[in-house]
C-alpha positions in Angstrom: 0.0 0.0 0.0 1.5 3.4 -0.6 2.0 5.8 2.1 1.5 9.2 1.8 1.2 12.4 3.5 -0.8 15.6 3.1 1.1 18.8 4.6 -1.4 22.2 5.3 0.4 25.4 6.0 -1.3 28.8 4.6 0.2 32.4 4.2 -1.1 35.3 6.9 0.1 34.1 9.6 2.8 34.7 12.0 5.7 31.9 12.0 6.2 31.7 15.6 3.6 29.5 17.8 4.9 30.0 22.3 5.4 27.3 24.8 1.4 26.7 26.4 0.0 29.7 28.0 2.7 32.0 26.3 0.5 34.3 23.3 2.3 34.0 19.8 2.9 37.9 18.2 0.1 37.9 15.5 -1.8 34.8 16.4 -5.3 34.1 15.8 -6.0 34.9 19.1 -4.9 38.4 19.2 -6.3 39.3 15.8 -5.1 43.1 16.1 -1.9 42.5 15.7 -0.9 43.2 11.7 2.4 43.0 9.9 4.2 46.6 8.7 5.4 47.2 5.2 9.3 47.9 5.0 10.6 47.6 1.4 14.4 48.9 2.3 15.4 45.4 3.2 16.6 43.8 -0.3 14.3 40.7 -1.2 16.1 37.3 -0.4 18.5 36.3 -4.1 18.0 32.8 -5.1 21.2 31.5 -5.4 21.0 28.2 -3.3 18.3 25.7 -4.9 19.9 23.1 -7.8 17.0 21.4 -9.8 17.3 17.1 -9.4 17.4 15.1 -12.3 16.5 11.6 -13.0 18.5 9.7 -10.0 18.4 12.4 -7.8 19.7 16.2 -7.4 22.9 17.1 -8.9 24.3 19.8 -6.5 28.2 20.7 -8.6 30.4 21.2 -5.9 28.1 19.8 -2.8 29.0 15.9 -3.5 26.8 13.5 -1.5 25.1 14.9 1.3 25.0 12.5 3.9 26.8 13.4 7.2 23.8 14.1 9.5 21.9 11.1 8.4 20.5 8.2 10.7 21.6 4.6 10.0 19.1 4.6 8.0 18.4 7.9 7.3 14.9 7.2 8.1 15.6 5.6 11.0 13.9 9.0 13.6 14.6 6.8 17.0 17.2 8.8 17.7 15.9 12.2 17.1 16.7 14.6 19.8 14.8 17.3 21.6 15.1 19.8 24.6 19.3 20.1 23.9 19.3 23.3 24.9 16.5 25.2 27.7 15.4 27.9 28.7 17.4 28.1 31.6 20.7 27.3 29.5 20.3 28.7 26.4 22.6 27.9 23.1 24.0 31.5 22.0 23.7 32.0 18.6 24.7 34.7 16.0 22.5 36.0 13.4 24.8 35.6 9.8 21.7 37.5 7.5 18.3 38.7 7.6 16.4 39.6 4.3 13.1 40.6 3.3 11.4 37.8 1.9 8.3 39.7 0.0 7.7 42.2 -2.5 6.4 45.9 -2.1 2.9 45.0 -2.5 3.0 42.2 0.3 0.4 43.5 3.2 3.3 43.1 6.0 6.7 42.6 5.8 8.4 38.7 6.4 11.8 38.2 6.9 14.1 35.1 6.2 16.7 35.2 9.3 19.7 32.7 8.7 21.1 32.2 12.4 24.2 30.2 12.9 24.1 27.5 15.6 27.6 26.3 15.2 26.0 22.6 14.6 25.7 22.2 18.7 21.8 22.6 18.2 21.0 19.6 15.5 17.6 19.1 14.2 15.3 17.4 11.8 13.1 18.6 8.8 9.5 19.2 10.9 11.1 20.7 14.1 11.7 24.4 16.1 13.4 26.3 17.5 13.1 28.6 20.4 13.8 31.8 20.6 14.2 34.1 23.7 13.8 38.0 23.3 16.0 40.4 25.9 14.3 42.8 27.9 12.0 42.1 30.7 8.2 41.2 30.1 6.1 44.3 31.9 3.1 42.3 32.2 4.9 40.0 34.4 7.9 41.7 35.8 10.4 39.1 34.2 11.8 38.3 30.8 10.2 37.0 28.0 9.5 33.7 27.6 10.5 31.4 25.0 8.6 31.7 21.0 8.6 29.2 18.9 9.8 29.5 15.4 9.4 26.5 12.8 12.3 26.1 11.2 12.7 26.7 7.4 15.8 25.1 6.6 17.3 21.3 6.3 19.3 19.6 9.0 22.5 20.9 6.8 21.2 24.1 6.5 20.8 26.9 3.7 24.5 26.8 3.7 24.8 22.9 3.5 27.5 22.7 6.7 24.9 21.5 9.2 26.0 24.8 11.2 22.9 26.9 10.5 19.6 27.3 10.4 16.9 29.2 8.5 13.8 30.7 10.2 10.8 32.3 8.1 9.5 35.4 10.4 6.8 37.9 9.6 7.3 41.1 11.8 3.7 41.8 13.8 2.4 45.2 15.1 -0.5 46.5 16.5 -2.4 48.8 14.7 -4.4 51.2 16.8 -8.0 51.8 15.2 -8.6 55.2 17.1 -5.1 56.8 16.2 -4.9 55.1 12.7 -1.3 54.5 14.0 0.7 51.8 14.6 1.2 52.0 18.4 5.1 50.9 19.0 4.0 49.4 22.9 1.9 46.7 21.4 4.7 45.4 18.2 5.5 41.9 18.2 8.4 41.5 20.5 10.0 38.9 19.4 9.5 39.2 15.5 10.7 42.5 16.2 13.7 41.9 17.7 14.6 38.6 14.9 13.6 41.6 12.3 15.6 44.3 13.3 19.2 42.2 14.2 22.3 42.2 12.4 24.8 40.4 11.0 26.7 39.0 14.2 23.8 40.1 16.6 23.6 37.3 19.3 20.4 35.2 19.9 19.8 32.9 22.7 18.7 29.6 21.2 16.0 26.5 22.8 15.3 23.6 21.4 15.2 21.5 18.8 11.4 20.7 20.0 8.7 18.6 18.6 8.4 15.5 16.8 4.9 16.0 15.5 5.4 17.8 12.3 8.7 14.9 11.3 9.3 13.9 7.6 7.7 9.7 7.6 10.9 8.6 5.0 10.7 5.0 5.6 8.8 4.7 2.1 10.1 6.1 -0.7 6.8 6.1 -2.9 5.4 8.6 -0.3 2.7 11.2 -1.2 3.5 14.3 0.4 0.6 17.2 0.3 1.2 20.5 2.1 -1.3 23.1 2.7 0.3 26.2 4.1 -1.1 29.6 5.3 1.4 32.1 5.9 4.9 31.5 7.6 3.5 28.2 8.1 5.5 27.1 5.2 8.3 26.8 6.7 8.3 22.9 7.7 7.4 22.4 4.0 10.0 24.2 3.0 12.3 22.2 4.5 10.8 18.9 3.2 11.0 19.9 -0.5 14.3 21.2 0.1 15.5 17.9 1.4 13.2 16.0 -1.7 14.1 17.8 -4.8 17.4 20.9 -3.6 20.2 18.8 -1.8 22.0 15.3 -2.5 20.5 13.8 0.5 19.8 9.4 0.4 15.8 10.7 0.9 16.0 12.8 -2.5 18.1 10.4 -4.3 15.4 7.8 -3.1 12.4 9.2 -3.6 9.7 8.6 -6.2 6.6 9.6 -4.5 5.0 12.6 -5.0 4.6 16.0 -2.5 2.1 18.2 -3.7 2.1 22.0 -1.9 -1.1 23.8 -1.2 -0.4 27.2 -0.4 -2.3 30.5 0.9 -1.3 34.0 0.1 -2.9 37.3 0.1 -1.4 38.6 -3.4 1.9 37.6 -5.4 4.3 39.9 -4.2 3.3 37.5 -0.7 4.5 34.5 -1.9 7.5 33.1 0.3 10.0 30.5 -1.5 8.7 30.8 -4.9 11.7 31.0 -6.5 12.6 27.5 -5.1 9.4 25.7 -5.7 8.9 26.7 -9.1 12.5 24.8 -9.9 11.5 22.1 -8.3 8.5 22.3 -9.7 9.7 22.2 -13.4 12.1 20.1 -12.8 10.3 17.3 -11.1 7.0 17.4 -13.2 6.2 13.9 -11.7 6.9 14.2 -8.2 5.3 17.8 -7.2 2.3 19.6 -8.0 1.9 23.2 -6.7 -1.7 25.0 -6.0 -1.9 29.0 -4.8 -5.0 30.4 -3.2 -4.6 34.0 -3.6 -6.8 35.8 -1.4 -6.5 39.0 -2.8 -6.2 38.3 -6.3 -7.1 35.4 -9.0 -9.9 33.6 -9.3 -12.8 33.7 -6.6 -14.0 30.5 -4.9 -17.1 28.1 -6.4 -19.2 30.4 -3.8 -18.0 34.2 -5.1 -16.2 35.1 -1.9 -11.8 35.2 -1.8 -10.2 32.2 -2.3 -8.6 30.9 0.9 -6.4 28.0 1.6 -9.3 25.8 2.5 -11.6 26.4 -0.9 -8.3 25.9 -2.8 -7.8 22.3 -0.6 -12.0 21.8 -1.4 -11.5 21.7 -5.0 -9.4 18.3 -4.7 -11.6 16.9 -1.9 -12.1 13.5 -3.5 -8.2 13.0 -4.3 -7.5 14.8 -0.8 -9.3 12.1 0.8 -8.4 9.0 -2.3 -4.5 9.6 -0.5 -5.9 9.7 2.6 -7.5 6.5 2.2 -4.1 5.0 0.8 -2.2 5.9 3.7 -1.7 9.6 3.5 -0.4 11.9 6.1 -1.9 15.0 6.7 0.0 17.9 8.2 -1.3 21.6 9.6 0.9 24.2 10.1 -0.2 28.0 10.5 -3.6 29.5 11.5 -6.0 27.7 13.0 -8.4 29.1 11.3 -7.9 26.9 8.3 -8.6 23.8 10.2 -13.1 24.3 10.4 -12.8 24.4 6.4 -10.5 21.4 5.7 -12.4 19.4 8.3 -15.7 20.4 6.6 -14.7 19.8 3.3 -13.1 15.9 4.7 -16.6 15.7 6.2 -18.6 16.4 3.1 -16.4 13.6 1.5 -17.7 11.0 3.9 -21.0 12.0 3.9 -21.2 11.3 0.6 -19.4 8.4 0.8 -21.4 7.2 3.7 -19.0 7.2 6.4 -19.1 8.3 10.0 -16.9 11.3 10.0 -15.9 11.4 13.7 -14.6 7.7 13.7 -12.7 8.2 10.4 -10.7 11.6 11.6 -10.2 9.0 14.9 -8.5 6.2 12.5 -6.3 9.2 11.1 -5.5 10.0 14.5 -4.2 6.8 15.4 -2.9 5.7 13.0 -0.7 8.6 13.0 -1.6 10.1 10.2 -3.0 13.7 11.1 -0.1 15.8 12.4 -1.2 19.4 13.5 0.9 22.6 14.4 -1.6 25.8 14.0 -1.9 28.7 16.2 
């Protein structure tokens, strides 16, 4: 039977998700927090992404890519979490930070490469913490930790398994009665990631998770990701590690992974560049879908195309992968999760199924893996 997995991530969101009890910068939950433009920051260059061929990805230079693998390299009994806490932080230095998005983009999102010096490694799926200075006023002490998916492979953008790649979109508040955004309110942390420098210091947490991991023990896999904002970043880092780098998962892989992803216009789309190599390069193996809330083509109802009417237009092969085995991944706003559950619903309605005990089976059979905030 082949395995397959169905990844949901969606653009509008904020990247980082907190520890419980700690409110994520422009969450769902504080819904006045909005992203500000800044077009000063140069848009991120494409210079890293090699497209595979036939056997594999030919990276000149790069050679075989193999020296954070398990034995096998699917083998995830060994993956590690919790290396470094809050209490004893890692201290990393940022090496870049670059807009992502173009002038038209409502917000501004940043890719931040931050170098770990390969003491914090991780896995394609997992976080990183970060810990803001300064001292939290609410609570008279400092900030607690955020969360930040990580964009990047285990070897990182750089391919020496010393850095790592976070996606970050920088959240203020804007106050309705001034018409101002009101500086006391901003996003601390997404702030602070924002505005560092080149060989600014960041204390590190982490790696953490093991929900959102890459299942690499078949190589006929079905990978579908649905992203809404920086919730891409996970995905990223799986078609990175399918179709951009000489890894033994690329060079094995004949499966197919199959993005879904939510912007509000073009000039918001985050790693285009990448996936439209990959993309034409691996005809086969990858399909792409935009929901562009802001522009393009309206839903079957009239209203904007969201993430979840983009997913509802391939319900019945949604659910088809499902049924063969698929794994179904949720990384971003919540928000998208009513639609996608309604539209999974509808399926087995008509299919005369009991909805409740088939999202159950998914559940334990470990196929539904969900990361939204």
């Amino acid at each position: 039977m082949v395995r397959s997995a169905v990844f949901l991530a969606g653009l509008g969101a904020a990247s980082a998700f907190v520890a419980p009890g700690v409110l994520p910068a422009g969450s769902a939950r504080a819904p006045q927090l909005r992203a500000t433009r800044m077009s000063a920051i140069p848009t991120v260059p494409f210079d890293s992404v090699t497209p595979t061929g036939p056997s594999g990805p030919t990276l000149p230079g790069d050679g075989d890519l193999d020296f954070l693998e398990a034995k096998p390299y699917w083998d995830q009994s060994g993956v590690t979490v919790n290396i470094a806490k809050q209490k004893d932080p890692l201290i990393g230095k940022i090496v870049s930070v670059q807009r992502m998005v173009g002038p038209n983009a409502p917000g501004e999102t940043c890719n931040i490469v931050v170098d770990h010096g390969g003491k914090l490694p991780y896995w394609e799926g997992q976080s990183y913490g970060v810990l803001p200075p300064g001292i939290d006023p609410k609570k008279n002490k400092p900030y607690g930790v955020r969360l930040y998916s990580i964009a990047s492979t285990r070897y990182g953008d750089d391919k020496t398994g010393k850095t790592t790649t976070l996606c970050v979109r920088r959240a203020t508040y804007w106050d309705p009665e001034t018409g101002k955004d009101d500086p006391a309110k901003k996003g601390v942390c997404s702030n602070y990631l924002c505005d560092s420098k080149p060989g600014d210091e960041v204390k590190l947490t982490g790696p953490s998770g093991k929900v959102m991991l890459m299942p690499e023990d078949d190589p006929n896999m079905t990978y579908i990701m649905v992203a809404t904002g920086t919730g891409i970043a996970p995905f990223r880092t799986f078609l990175r590690r399918l179709f951009g780098e000489a890894t033994p998962a690329a060079k094995n892989f004949k499966g197919l992974a199959w993005l879904f992803l939510g912007v509000a216009n073009k000039d918001s789309l985050l790693y285009d560049e990448e996936f439209q190599v990959y993309l034409r390069t691996n005809p086969d193996k990858m399909r792409l879908d935009y929901a562009l809330s802001r522009e393009g083509p309206l839903n079957k109802k009239g209203g904007k195309m969201y993430i979840q009417d983009k997913v509802e237009e391939y319900a019945d092969e949604v659910f088809d992968a499902l049924d063969k085995g698929a794994h179904m991944y949720f990384c971003g706003l919540k928000g998208m999760m009513p639609g996608i559950q309604d539209m999974l619903q509808g399926v087995c309605k008509a299919k005369g199924i009991n909805f409740d005990e088939y999202l159950e089976k998914l559940k334990k059979n470990g196929q539904w893996h969900v990361e939204v905030y």
